[in-house]
C-alpha positions as a Markdown table, in Angstrom:
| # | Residue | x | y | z |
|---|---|---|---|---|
| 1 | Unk | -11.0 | 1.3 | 7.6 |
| 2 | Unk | -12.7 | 4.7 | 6.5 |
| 3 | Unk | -13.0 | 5.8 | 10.0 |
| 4 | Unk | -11.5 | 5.9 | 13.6 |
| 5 | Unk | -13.3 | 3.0 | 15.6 |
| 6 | Unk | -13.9 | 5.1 | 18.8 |
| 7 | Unk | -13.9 | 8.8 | 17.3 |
| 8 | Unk | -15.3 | 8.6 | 14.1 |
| 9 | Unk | -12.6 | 10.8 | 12.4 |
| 10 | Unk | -12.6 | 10.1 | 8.7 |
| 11 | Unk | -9.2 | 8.7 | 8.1 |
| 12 | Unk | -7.9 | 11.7 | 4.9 |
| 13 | Unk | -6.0 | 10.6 | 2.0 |
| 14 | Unk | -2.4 | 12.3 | 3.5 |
| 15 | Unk | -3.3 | 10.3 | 6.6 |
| 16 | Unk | -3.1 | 6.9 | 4.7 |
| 17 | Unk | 0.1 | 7.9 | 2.9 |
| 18 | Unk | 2.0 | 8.7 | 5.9 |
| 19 | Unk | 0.5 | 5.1 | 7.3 |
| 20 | Unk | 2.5 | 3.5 | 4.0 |
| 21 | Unk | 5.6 | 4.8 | 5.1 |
| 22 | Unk | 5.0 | 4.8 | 8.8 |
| 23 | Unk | 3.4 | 1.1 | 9.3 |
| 24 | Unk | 0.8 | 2.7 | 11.2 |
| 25 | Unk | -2.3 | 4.6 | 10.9 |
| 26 | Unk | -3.1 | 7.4 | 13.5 |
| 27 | Unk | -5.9 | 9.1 | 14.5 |
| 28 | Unk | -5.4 | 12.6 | 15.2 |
| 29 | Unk | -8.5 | 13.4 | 16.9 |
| 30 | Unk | -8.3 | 10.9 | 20.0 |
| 31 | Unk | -4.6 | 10.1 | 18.8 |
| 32 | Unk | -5.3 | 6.1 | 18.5 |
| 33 | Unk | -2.8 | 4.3 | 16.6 |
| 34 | Unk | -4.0 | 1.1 | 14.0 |
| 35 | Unk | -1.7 | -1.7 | 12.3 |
| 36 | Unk | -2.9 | -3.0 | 9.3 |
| 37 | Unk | -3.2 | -7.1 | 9.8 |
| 38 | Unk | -1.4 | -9.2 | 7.7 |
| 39 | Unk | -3.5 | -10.6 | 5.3 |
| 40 | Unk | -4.1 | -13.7 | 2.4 |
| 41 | Unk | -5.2 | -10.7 | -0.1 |
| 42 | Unk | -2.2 | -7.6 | 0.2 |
| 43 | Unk | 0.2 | -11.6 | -0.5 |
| 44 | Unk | -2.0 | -12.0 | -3.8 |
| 45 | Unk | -2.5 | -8.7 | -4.5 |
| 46 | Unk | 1.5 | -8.1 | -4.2 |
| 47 | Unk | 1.9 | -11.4 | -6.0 |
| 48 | Unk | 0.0 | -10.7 | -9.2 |
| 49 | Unk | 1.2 | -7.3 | -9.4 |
| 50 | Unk | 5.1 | -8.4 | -9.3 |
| 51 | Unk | 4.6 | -11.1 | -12.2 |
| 52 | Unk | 2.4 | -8.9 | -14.1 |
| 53 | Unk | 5.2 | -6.6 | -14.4 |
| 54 | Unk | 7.8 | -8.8 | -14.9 |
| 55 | Unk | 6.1 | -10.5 | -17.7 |
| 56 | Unk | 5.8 | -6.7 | -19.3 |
| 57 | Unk | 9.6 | -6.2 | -18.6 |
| 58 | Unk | 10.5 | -9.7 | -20.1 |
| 59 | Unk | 8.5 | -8.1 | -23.4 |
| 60 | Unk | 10.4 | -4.8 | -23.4 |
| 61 | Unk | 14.3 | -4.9 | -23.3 |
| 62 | Unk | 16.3 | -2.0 | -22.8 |
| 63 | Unk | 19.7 | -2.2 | -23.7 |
| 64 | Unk | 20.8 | -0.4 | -20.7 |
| 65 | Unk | 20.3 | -2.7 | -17.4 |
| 66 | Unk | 19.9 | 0.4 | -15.0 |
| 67 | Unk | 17.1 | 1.5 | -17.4 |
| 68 | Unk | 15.4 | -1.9 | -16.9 |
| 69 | Unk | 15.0 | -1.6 | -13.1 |
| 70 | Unk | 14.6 | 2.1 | -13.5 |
| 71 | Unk | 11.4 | 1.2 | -16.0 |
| 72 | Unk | 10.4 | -1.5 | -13.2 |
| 73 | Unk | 10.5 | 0.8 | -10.2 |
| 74 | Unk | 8.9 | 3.4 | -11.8 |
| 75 | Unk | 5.5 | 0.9 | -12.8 |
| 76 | Unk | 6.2 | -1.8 | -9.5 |
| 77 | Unk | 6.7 | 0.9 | -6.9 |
| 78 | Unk | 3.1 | 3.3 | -7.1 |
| 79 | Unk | 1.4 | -0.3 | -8.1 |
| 80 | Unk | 2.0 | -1.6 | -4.7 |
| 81 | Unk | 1.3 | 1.4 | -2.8 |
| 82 | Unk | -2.1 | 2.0 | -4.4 |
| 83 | Unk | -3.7 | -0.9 | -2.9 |
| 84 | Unk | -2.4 | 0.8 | 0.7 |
| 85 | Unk | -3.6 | 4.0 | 0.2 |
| 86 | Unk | -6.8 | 3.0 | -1.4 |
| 87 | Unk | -9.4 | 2.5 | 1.2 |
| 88 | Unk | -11.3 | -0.6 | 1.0 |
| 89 | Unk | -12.9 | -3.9 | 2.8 |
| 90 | Unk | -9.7 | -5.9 | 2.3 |
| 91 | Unk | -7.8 | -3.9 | 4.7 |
| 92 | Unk | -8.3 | -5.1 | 8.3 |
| 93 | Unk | -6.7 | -3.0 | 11.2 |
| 94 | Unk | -6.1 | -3.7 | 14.8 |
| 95 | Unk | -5.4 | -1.0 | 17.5 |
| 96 | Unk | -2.1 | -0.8 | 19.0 |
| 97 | Unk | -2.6 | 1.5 | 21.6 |
């Protein structure tokens, strides 16, 4: 969802960050809050990008185990939260209030 459904306030890109960390998008026009709807393509998505990276940290070995996770949080972590932040048709929202 680009815009608000009943004000058509163009959702900015702070206003999608905050919805990763908040669960919720908010309008702040008209103030109507959206929940993203579970769907079959954030599983796949989320899916993919996990193995992907675990078959690249099964190819690099650290000695160090903290630098392991530390080198798969740093690749896993804004990986996941691109494909919230990122506006597109595979996001479906419902309205909350």
């Amino acid at each position: 969802m680009k815009n608000c459904i009943e004000c058509n306030y163009k959702f900015t890109f702070k206003d999608r960050l905050k919805s990763t960390l908040r669960g919720r998008l908010k309008c702040k026009d008209c103030k109507s809050e959206y929940r993203e709807k579970p769907s079959i393509y954030s599983f796949i998505y989320t899916f993919l990008v996990l193995f992907i990276v675990m078959m690249l940290q099964s190819e690099m070995k650290f000695e160090n185990s903290i630098l392991n996770m530390a080198a798969y949080m740093i690749v896993t972590v804004p990986t996941l939260l691109l494909f919230s932040i990122v506006p597109h048709r595979l996001h479906r929202y419902k309205k909350i209030n």
